[in-house]
matplotlib code that plots the C-alpha trace (Angstrom):
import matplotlib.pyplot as plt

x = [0.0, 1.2, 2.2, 0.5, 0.1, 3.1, 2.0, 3.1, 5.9, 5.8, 6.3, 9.8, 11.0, 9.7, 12.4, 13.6, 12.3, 14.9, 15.5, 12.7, 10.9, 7.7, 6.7, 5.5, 7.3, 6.2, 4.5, 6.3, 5.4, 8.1, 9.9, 7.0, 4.1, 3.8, 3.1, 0.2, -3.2, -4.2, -7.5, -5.9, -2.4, -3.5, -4.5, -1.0, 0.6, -1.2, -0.4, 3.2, 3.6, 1.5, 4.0, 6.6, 8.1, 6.0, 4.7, 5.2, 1.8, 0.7, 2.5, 1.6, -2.4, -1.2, -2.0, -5.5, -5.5, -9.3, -9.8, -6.9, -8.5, -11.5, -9.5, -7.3, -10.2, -12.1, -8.5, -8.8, -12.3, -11.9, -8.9, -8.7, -12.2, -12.5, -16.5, -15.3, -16.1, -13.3, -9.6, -6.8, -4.9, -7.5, -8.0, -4.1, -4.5, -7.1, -5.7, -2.4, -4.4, -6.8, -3.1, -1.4, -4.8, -4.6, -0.7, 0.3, 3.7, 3.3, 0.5, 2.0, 5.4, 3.7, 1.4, 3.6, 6.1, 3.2, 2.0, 5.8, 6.2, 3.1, 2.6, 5.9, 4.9, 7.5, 8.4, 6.6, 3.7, 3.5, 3.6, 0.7, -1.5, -0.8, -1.5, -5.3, -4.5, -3.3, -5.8, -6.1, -9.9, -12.6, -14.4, -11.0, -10.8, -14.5, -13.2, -9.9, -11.6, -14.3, -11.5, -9.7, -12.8, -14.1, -10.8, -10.0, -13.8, -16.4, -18.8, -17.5, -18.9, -21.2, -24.3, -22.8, -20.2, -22.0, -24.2, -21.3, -19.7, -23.1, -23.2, -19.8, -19.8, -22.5, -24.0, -22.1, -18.6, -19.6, -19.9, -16.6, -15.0, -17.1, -15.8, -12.2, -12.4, -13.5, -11.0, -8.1, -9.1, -9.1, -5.9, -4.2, -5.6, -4.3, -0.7, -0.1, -1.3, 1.0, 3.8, 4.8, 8.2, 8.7, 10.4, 14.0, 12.3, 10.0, 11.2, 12.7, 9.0, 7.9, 9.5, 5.8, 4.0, 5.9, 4.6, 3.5, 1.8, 3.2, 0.4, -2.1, -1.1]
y = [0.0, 3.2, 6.4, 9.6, 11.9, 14.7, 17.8, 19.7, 21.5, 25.4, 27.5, 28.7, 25.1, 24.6, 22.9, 23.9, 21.2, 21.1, 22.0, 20.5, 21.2, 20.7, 20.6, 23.8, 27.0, 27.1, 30.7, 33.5, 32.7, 35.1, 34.0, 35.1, 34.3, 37.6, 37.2, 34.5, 35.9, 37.7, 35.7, 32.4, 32.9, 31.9, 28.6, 28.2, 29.2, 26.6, 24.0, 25.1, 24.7, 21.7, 19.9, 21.7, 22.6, 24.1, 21.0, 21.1, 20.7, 23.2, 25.2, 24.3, 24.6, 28.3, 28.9, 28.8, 30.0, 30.5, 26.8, 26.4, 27.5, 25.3, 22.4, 23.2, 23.6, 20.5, 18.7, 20.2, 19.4, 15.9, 15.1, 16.9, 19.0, 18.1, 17.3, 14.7, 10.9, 9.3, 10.3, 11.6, 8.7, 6.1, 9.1, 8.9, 4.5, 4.8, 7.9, 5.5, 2.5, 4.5, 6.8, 2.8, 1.4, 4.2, 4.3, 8.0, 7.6, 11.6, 10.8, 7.9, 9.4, 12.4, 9.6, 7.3, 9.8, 11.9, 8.5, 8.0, 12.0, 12.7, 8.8, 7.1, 4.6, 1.8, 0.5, -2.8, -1.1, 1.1, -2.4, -3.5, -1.0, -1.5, -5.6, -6.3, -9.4, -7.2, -4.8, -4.0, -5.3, -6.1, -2.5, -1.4, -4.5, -3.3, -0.3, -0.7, -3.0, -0.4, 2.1, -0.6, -1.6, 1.8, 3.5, 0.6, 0.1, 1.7, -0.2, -2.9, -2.2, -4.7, -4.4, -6.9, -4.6, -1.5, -3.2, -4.2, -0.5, 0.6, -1.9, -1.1, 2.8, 5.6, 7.1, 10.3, 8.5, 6.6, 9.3, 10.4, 7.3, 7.9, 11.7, 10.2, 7.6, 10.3, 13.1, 11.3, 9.9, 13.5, 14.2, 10.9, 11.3, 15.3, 14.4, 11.2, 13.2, 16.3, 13.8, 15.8, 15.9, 14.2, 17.1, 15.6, 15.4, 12.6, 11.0, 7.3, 7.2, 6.5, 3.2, 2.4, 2.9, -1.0, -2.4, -6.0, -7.5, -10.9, -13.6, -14.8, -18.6]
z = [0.0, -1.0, 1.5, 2.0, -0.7, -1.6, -1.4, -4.9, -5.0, -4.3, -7.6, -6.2, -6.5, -10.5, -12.7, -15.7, -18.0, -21.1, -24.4, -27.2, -30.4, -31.2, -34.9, -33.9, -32.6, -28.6, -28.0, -25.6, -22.2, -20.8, -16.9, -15.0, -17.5, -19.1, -22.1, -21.5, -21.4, -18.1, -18.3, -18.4, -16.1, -12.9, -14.8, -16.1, -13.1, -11.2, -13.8, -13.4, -9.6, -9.1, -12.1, -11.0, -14.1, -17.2, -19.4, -23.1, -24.3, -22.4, -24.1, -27.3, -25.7, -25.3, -29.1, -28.8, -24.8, -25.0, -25.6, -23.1, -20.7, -20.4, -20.8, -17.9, -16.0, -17.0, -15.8, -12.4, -12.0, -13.1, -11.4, -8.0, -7.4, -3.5, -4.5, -6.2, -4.7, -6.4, -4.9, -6.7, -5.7, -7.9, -10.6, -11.5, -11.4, -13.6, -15.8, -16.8, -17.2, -20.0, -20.9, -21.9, -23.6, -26.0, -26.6, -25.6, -24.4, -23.3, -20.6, -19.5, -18.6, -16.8, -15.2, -13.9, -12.6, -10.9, -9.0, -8.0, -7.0, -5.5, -3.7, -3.5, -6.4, -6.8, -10.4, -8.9, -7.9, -11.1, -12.9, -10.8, -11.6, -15.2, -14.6, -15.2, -12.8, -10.0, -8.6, -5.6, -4.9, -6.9, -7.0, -8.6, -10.9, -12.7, -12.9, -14.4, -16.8, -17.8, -18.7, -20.7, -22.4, -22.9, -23.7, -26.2, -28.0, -26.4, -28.6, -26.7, -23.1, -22.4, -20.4, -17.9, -17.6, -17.2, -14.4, -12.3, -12.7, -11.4, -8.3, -6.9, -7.4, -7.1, -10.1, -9.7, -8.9, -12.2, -14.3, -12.8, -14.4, -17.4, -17.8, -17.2, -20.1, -22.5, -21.4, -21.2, -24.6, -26.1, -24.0, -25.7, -29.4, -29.6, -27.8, -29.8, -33.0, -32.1, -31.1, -27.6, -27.1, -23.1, -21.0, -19.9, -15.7, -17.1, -20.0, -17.9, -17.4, -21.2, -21.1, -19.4, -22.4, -23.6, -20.6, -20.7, -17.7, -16.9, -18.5, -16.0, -14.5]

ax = plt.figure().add_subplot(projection="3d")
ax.plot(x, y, z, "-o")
ax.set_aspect("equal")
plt.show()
């Protein structure tokens, strides 16, 4: 069983995340964000401090900052809103499980390094939450197995499956998983598509997205 939470770091501790090139030009952000958008800064600088250092898709998000901003938002609301019923511990599991189904080495760096930051992940422990024979109990299992499913072929989410998601979490904690599947589906598709470049502070961590769970005995 994992520690206690880390708290994020403080925004006078962010890293410098290296040199990289996108296939397009990153916008000017300036030292102390001022050249992002007034509207959308304290988003950014959030993002910033809670990574702790500035991400490289969110830079390239800073094109279109209007969109930006709604996406940050939605990301903070899915992921860490304290109405939530789902913890941010479970949210990050089940983020890296939908991140690997759909191939994004980008997400699943940031994920996998986040669990081991923020929670003290092991590598063995990040391997078991990528295992669909190692959950921790059988409310996680359906739900890990939804996000597979639905992150993989959503056509393929059987009424059996829906029914057991329903009997193990409440409607609004469902819809929570629900929400996840589809965001970090978006998340995936535009990374993968864009082809990210991993910041230098995560990169070991892609080797996840070539994880094979051990076959079942």
């Amino acid at each position: 069983m994992s520690t206690q939470p880390i708290p994020p770091k403080p925004v006078d501790t962010v890293q410098y995340e290296g040199d990289s090139k996108a296939f397009l030009p990153y916008p000017p952000i300036g030292d102390n964000l001022e050249h992002v958008p007034i509207h959308i800064r304290p988003d950014v600088y959030y993002y910033r401090a809670r990574m702790g250092f500035f991400p490289n898709a969110i830079k390239l998000y800073l094109h279109a900052p209007w969109i930006a901003e709604h996406m940050f938002r939605m990301n903070n609301g899915l992921m860490r809103d304290e109405r939530n019923g789902l913890d941010e511990e479970l949210k990050y599991r089940l983020a890296l499980v939908a991140s690997r189904t759909n191939d994004c080495p980008y997400c699943v760096a940031h994920h996998a390094c986040t669990l081991e930051r923020r929670w003290n992940y092991s590598e063995k422990e990040i391997a078991e939450t990528l295992d669909p024979a190692a959950p921790r109990n059988e409310r996680e299992a359906v739900a890990m197995e939804f996000v597979r499913q639905a992150s993989k072929d959503a056509a393929g989410v059987t009424d059996d499956l829906r029914a057991r998601l329903a009997q193990h979490f409440k409607p609004p904690e469902v819809m929570e998983i629900v929400l996840l599947v589809g965001f970090w589906k978006m998340y995936n598709v535009m990374h993968v598509a864009m082809n990210v470049p991993i910041e230098e502070l995560v990169t070991d961590y892609k080797e996840w997205v070539t994880f094979d769970a051990p076959p079942k005995k």
